[in-house]
PAZA-355431 format. One record per residue (C-alpha): residue in three letters; residue number from 1; z, y, x. Coordinates in steps of 0.001 Angstrom, whole numbers, plus 500000, padded with zeros to 6 digits. Layout:
% residues N
ATOM  rest   nr      pz      py      px
ATOM   ALA  NUM       Z       Y       X
...
This chain:
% residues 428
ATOM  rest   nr      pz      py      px
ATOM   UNK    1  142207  448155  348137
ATOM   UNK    2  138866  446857  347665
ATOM   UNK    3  135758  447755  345808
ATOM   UNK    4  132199  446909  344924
ATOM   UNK    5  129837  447130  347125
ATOM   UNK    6  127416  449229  347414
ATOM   UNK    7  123200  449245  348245
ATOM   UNK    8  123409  448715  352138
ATOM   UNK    9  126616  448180  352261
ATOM   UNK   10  128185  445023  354154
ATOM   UNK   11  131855  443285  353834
ATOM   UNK   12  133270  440383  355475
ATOM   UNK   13  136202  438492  355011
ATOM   UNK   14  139100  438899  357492
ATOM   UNK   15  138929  435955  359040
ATOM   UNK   16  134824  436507  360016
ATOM   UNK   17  136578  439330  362252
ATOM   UNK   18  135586  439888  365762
ATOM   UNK   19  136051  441901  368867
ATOM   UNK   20  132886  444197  368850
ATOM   UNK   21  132317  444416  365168
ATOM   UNK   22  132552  448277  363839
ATOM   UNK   23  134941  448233  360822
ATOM   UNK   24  135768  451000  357945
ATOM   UNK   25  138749  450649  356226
ATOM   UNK   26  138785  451569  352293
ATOM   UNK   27  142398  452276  352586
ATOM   UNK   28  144336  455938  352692
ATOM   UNK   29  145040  457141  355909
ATOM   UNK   30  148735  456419  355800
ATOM   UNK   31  148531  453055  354569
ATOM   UNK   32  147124  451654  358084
ATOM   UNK   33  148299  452070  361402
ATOM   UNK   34  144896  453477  363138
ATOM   UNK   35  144406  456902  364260
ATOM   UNK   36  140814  456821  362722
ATOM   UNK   37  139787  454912  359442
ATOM   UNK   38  136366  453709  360976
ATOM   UNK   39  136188  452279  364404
ATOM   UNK   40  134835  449513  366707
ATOM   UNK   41  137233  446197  367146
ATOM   UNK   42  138352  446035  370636
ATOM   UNK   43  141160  443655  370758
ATOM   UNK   44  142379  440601  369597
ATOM   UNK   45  145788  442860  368154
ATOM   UNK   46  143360  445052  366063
ATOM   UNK   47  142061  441954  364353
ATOM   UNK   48  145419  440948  363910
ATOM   UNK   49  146455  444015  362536
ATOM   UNK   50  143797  444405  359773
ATOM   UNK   51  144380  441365  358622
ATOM   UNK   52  147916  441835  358034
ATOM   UNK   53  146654  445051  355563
ATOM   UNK   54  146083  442951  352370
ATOM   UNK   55  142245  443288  352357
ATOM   UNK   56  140118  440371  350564
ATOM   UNK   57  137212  441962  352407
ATOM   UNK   58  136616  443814  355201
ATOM   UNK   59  133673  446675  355167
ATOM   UNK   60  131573  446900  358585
ATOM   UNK   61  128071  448424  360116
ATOM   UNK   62  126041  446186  361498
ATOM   UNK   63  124098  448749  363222
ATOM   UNK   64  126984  449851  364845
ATOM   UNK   65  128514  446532  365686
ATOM   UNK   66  128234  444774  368883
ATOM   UNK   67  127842  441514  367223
ATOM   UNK   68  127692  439943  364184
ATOM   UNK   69  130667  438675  362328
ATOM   UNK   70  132063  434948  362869
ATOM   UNK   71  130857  432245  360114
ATOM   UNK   72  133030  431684  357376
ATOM   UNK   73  133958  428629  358767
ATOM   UNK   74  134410  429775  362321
ATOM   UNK   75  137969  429084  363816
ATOM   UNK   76  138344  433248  365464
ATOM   UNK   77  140205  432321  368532
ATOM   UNK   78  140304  436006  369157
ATOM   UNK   79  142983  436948  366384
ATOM   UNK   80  147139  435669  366914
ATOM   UNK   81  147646  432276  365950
ATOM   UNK   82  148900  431521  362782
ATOM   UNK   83  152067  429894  364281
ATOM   UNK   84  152878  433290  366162
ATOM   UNK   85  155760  435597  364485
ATOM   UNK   86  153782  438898  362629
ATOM   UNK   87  155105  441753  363903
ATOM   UNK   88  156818  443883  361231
ATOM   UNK   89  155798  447532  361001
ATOM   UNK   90  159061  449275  362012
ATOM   UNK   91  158573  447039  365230
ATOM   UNK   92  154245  447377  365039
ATOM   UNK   93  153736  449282  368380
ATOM   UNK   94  150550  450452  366291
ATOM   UNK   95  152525  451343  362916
ATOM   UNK   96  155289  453356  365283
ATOM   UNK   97  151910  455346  366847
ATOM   UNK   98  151098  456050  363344
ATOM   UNK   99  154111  457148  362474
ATOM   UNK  100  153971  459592  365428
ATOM   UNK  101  150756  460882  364728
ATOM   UNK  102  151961  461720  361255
ATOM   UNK  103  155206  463911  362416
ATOM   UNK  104  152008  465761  364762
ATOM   UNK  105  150002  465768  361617
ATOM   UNK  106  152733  467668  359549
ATOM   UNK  107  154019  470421  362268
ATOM   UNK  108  150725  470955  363220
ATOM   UNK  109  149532  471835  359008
ATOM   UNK  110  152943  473629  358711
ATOM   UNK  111  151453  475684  361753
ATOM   UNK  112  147903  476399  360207
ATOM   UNK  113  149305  477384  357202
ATOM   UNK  114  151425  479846  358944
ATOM   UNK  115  148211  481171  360566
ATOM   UNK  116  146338  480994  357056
ATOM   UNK  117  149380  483007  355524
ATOM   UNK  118  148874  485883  358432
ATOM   UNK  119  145296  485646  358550
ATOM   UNK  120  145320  486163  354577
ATOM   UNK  121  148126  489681  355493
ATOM   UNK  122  145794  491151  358659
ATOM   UNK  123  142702  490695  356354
ATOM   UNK  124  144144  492445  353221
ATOM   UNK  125  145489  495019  355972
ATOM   UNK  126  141892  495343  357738
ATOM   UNK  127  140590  496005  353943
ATOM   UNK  128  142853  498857  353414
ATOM   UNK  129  141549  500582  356348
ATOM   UNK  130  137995  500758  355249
ATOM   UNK  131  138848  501340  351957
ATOM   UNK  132  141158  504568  352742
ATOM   UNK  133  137755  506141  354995
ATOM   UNK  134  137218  509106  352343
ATOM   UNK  135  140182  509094  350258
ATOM   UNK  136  142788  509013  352527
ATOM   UNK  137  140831  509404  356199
ATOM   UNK  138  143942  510698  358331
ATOM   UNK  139  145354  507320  357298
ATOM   UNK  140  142606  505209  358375
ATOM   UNK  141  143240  505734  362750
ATOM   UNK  142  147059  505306  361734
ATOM   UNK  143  145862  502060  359965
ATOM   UNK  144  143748  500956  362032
ATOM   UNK  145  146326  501266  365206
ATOM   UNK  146  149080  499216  363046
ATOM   UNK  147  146924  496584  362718
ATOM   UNK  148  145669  496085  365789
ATOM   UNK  149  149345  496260  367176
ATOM   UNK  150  150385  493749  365175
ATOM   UNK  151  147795  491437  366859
ATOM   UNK  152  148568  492718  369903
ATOM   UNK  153  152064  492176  369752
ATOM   UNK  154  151400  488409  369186
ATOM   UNK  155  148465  488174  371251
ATOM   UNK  156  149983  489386  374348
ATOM   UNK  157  152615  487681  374706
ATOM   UNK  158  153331  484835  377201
ATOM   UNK  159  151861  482011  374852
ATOM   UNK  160  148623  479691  374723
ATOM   UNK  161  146505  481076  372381
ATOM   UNK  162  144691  478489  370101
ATOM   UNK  163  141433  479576  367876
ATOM   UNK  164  141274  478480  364265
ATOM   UNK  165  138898  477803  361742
ATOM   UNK  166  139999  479542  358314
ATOM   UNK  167  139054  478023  355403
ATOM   UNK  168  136663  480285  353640
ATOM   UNK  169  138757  480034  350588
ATOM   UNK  170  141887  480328  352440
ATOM   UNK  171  144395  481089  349526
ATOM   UNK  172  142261  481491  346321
ATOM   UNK  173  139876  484594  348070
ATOM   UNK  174  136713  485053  350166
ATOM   UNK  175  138437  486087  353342
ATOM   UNK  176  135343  486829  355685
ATOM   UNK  177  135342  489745  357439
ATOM   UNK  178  133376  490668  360065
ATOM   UNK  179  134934  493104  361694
ATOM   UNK  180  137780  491363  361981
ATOM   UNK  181  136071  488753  363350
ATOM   UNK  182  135124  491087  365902
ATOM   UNK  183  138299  492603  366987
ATOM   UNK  184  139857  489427  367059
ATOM   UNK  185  137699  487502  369378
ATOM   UNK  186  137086  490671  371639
ATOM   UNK  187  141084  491235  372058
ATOM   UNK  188  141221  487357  373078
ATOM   UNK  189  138404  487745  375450
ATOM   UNK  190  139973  490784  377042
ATOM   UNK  191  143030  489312  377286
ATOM   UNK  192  141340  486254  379260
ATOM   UNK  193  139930  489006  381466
ATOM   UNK  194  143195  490402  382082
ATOM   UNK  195  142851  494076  380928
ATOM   UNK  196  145670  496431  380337
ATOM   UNK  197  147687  496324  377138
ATOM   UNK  198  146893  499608  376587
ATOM   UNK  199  142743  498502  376941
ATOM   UNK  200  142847  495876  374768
ATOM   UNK  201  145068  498295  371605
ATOM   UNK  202  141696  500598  372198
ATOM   UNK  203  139397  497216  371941
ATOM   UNK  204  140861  496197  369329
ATOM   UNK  205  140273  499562  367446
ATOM   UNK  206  137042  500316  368176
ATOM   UNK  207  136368  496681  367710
ATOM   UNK  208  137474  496790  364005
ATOM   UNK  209  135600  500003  363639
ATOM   UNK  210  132326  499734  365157
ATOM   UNK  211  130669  499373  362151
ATOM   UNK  212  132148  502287  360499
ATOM   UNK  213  128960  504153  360386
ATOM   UNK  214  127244  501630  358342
ATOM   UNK  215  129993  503411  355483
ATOM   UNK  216  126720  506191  355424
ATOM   UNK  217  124074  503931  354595
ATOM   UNK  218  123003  503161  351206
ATOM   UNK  219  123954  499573  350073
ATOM   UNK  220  120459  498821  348647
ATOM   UNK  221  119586  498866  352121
ATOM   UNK  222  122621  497042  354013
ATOM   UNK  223  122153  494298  351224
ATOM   UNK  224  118664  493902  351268
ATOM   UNK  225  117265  490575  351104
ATOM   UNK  226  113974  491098  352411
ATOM   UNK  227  112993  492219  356234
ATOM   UNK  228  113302  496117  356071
ATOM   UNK  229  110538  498486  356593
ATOM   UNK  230  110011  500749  359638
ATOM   UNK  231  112023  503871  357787
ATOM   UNK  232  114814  501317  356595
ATOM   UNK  233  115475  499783  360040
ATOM   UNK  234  115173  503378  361276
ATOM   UNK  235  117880  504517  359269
ATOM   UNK  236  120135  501445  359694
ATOM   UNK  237  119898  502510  363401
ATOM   UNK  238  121249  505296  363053
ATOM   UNK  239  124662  504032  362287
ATOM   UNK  240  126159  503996  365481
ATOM   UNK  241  125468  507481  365299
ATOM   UNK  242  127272  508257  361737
ATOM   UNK  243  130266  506021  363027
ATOM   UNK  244  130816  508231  366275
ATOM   UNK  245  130372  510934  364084
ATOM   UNK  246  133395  509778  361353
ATOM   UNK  247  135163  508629  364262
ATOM   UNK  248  135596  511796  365778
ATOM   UNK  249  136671  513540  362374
ATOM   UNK  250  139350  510671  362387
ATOM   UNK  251  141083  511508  365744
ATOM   UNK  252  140063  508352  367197
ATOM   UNK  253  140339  508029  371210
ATOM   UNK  254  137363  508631  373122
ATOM   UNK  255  137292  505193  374467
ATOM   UNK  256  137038  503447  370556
ATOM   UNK  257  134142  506078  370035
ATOM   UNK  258  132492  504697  373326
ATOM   UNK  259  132213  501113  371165
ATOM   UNK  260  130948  502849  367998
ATOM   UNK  261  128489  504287  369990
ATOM   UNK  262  127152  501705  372172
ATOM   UNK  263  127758  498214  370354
ATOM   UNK  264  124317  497477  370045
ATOM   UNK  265  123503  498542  373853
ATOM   UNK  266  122570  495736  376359
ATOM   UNK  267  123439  495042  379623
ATOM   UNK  268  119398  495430  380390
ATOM   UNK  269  118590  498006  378623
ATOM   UNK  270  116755  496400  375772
ATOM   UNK  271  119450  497419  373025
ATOM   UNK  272  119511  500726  371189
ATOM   UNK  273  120519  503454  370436
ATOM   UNK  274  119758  504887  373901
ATOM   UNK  275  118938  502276  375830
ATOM   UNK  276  121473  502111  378240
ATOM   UNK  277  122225  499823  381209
ATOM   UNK  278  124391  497989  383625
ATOM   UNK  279  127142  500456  384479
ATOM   UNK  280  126215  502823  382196
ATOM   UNK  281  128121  500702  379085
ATOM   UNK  282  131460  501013  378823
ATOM   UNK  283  133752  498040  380146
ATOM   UNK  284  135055  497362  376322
ATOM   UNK  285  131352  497938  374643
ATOM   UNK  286  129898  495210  377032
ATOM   UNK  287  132761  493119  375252
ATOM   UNK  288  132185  494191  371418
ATOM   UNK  289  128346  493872  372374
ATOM   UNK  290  128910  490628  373500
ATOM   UNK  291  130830  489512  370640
ATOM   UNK  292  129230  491346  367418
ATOM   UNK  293  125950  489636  368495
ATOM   UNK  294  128087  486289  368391
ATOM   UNK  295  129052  486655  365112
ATOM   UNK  296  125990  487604  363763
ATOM   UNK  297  124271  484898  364830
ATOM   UNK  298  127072  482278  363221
ATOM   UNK  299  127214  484422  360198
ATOM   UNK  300  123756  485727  359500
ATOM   UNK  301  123597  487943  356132
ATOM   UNK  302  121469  484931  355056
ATOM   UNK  303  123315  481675  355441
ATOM   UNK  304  119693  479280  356201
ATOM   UNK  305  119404  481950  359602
ATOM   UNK  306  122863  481204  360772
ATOM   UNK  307  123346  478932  363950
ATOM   UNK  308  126319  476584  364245
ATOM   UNK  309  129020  478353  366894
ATOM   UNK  310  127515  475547  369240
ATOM   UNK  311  124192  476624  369417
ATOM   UNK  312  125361  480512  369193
ATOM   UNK  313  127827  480117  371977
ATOM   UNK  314  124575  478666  373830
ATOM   UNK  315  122093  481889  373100
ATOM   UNK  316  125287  483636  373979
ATOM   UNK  317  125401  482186  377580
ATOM   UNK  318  121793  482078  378079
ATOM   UNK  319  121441  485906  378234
ATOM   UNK  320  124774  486085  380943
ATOM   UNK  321  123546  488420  383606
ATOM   UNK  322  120533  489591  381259
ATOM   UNK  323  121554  491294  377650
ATOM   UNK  324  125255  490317  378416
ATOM   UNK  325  127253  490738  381369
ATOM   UNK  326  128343  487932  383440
ATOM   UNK  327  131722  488277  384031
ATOM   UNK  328  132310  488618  380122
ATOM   UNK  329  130271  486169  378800
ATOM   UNK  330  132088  483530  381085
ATOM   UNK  331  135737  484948  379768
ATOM   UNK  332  134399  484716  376203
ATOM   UNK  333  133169  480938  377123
ATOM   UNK  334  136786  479877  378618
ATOM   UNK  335  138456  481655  374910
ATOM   UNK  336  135700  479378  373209
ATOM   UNK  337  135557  476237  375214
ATOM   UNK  338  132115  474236  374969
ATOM   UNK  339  132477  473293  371236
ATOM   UNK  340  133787  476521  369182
ATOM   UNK  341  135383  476118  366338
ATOM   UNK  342  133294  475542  363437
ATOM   UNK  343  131395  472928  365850
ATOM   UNK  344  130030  469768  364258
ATOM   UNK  345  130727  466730  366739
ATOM   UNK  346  129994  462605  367251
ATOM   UNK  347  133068  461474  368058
ATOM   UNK  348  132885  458288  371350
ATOM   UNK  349  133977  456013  368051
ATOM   UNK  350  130901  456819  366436
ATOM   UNK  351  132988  459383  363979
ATOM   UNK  352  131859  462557  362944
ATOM   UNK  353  134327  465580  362787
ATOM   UNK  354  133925  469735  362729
ATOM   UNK  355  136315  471259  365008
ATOM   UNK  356  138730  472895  363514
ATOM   UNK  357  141125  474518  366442
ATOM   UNK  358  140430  474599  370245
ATOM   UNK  359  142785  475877  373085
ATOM   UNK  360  141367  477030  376336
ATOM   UNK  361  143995  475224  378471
ATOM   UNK  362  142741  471476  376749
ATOM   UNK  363  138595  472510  376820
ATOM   UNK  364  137280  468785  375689
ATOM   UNK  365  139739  468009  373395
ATOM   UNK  366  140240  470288  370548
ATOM   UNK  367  141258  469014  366906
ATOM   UNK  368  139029  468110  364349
ATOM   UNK  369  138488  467243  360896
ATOM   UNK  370  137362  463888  360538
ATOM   UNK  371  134394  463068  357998
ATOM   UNK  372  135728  460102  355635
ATOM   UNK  373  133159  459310  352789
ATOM   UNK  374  136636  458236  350279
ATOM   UNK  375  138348  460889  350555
ATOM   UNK  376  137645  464849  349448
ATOM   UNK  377  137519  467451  352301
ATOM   UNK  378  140756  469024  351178
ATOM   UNK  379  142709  465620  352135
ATOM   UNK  380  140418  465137  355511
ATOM   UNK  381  141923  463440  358400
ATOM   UNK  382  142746  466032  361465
ATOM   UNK  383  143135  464623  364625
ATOM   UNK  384  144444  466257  367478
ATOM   UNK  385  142360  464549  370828
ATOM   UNK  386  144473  465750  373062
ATOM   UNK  387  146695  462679  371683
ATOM   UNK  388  143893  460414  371623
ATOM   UNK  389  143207  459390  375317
ATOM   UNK  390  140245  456663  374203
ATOM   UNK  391  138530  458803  371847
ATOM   UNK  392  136338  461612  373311
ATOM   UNK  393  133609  463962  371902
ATOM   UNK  394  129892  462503  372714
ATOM   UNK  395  128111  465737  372009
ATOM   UNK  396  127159  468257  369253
ATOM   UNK  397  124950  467780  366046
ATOM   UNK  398  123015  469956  364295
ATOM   UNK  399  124226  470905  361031
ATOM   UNK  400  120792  471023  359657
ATOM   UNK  401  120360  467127  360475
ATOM   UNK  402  123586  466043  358467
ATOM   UNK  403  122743  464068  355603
ATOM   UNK  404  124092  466365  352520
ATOM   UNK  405  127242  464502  351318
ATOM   UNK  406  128451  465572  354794
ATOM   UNK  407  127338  468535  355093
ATOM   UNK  408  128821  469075  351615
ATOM   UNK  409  132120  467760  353475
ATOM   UNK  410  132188  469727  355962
ATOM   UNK  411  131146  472990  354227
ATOM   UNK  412  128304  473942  356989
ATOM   UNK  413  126093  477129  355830
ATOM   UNK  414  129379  478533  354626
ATOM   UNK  415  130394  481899  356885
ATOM   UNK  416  133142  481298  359656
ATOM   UNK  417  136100  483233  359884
ATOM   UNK  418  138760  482726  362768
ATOM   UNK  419  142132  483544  363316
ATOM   UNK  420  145065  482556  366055
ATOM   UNK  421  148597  481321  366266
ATOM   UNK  422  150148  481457  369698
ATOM   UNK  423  152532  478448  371413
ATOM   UNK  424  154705  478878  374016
ATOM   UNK  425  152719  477827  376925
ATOM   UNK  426  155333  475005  377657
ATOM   UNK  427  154357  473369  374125
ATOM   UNK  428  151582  470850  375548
């Protein structure tokens, strides 16, 4: 395939190829044999290899090439000699990786959209139980306890647990949710911390329900736009107090009421309602503290105040031992890993990708979604790095300082929801 170029843009032929030069190729992802469509040349059967594709021209960076591309009438002593036998692709050591990468590619999207498909159930479930508060409020603990069972029940198992990104749009709806959010990512931390079953059922529920109170306050006031006045924020305050109060005409167990109560407490005493510390929190509303605060921060009410999960997960850990306790905020780090999901990376090849899943037993190499200007976001690449030994993640970038047609790509400002799917732990 080749097209026009464009302002800026640079093409060579295929035989100015050289070892060093940094290379995009205008070609679907199947139709070559490399695990990434834009790369640096490092060896003499890469050159080969792209010139066996069929391209008239070759498009390249000059900023990010090593050197500049041989003359036109340069003999490239770097590429096989013409009299050497071209390897055919069913015997193409690189086609045959290809190939490999694409069985991966496939079980791994039949797997997220078996999370996406039970992500899409627990949320509809999770909806149910707020909306049945006043009609139907002895169903909502019975509700509430299903749900978080059926987490449970895949949660606990003997399995790796690895954290996705959901599409926002996951199946045709706006699937954010909060809470859910919430209960989620507090059962996995207290399952990395190795509490009871029976500990992380009442987590889980008082998790989902911490914000129950906030069912009292007026929406013109939860949905306000604007900072709210002294009287508003007063009043807003107060809904740890409604949601202990609902939550005891529900029947739920002391322990959930403990989180309604004191989600918004710190570790130092700086949180409210009543400014308790240390010890005084409960072991599971240290967690939901912890965790509400997290998601908050990557999913302000107002998109331009959200962080990226990078830069949350790092106010996060900068308060360990201060608003947050220790031991928790380093459990919630391990669940996380150093680039959450949702995290916007340079790849070593110069590539960037969003993270997309991350498993606590593989910390520096989650998968991503790999940023590719000719193709739409829906058809992205996703590479696992755990199969990609020479390819490793250089650091994080600030959403904010994408230029738009990638942030565009890669959806930033848009609210992050997770889910999980658990793996035998003998899978990797």
């Amino acid at each position: 395939m080749d097209k026009p170029a464009k302002p800026g843009e640079h093409f060579v032929s295929p035989a100015q190829l050289c070892i060093g030069l940094y290379v995009h190729l205008d070609l679907p992802w199947i139709a070559h044999p490399f695990a990434f469509p834009s790369f640096k040349i490092s060896s003499a059967g890469q050159i080969s290899t792209i010139q066996g594709l069929g391209l008239r021209a070759v498009h390249y960076s000059p900023a990010k090439s090593d050197c500049a591309p041989l003359a036109e009438s340069e003999p490239n002593a770097e590429a096989a000699s013409a009299d050497e036998p071209v390897a055919s692709r069913d015997s193409d050591p690189a086609y045959q990786a290809k190939q490999t990468r694409i069985t991966r590619l496939a079980a791994q999207q039949a797997r997220v959209k078996s999370c996406e498909r039970e992500f899409l159930g627990t949320t509809r479930r999770m909806r149910a139980v707020r909306q049945n508060l006043f009609s139907r409020p002895d169903q909502v603990c019975k509700l509430a306890a299903e749900g978080v069972a059926r987490l449970a029940d895949s949660m606990l198992v003997d399995a790796e647990l690895s954290l996705h990104l959901m599409s926002e749009q996951a199946g045709g709806e706006d699937v954010f949710d909060h809470s859910l959010n919430v209960a989620l990512l507090s059962m996995m931390v207290g399952k990395e911390m190795k509490l009871p079953a029976d500990d992380i059922h009442l987590l889980g529920i008082g998790a989902l329900l911490h914000d129950l109170g906030q069912a009292e306050i007026p929406d013109h006031i939860k949905n306000k736009s604007q900072p709210l006045s002294k009287a508003e924020a007063a009043l807003m305050r107060q809904h740890c107090a409604f949601g202990v109060s609902l939550g005891k005409r529900l029947g739920l167990p002391p322990e959930a009421q403990l989180i309604i109560a004191q989600h918004h407490e710190r570790s130092d005493g700086s949180g409210y309602p009543q400014q308790l510390a240390g010890s005084q929190l409960s072991r599971l509303a240290r967690i939901v503290s912890m965790i509400e605060t997290y998601d908050e921060l990557c999913n302000a009410r107002h998109a331009a105040r959200s962080c990226s999960p990078h830069e949350a997960l790092a106010i996060i850990y900068a308060q360990k031992d201060k608003q947050f306790d220790e031991a928790t905020v380093t459990a919630f780090v391990r669940c996380l890993t150093v680039y959450p999901p949702g995290t916007i990376v340079l790849l070593s090849n110069g590539t960037l990708g969003m993270v997309t899943e991350v498993n606590s037993s593989r910390l520096l190499k989650p998968v991503v979604m790999v940023y590719d200007a000719a193709v739409a976001n829906h058809d992205a690449i996703i590479v696992d790095l755990d199969a990609e030994a020479d390819v490793t993640i250089s650091k994080a970038v600030n959403p904010q300082r994408l230029p738009p047609e990638v942030g565009q790509f890669f959806a930033t400002g848009k609210r992050v929801p997770y889910f999980f799917s658990a793996e035998p732990a003998s899978a990797h």
